[in-house]
N, C-alpha and C positions, 0 to 999 in steps of 0.2 A: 504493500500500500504506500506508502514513505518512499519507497522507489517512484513510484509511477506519479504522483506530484509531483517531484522533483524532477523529470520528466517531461511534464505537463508546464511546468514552472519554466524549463530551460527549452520545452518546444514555444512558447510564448513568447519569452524575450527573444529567441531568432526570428519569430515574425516580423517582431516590433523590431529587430536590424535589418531587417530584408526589406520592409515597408521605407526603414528611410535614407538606406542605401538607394533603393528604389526611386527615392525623389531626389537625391545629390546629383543622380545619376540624370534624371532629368533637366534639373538645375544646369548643368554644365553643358546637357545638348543645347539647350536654349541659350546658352553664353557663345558659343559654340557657332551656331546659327546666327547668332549677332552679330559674332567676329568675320562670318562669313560676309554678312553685307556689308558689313562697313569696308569689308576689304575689294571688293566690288565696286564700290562708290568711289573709294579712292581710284581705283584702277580708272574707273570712270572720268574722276577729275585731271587724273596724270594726262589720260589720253586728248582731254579736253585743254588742258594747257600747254601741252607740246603742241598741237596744231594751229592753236590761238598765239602762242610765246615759241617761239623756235629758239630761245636761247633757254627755256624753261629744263631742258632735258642736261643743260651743262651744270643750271645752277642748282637744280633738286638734290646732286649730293651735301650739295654743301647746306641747304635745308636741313635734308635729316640729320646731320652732325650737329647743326646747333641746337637741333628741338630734342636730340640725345644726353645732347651735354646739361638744357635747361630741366630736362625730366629728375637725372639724375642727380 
């Protein structure tokens, strides 16, 4: 009897870990899926400022090295 609650007890709490694995696991598709579009967008604007700025594709490294340096 003592066995099989304890059991019952420790088949319980792995639900309640599988349930919120479950939603982390969610959590991160959806982060996932955002980094998707944002990175989309960007692609989108790079493509939109190289055709607009023909000097935009010399000076974009040197962008992301300063927006590197300022994050850090």
């Amino acid at each position: 009897m003592k066995e099989e609650r304890l059991l019952q007890e420790r088949i319980k709490l792995l639900e309640k870990e599988v349930q919120t694995l479950t939603q982390e696991l969610q959590d991160l598709s959806d982060r996932v899926k955002e980094l998707e579009e944002l990175r989309f967008e960007l692609k989108g604007i790079k493509l939109f400022l190289s055709r607009n700025y023909p000097d935009f594709k010399s000076i974009f490294p040197e962008l992301i090295k300063k927006v590197k340096s300022n994050i850090q």
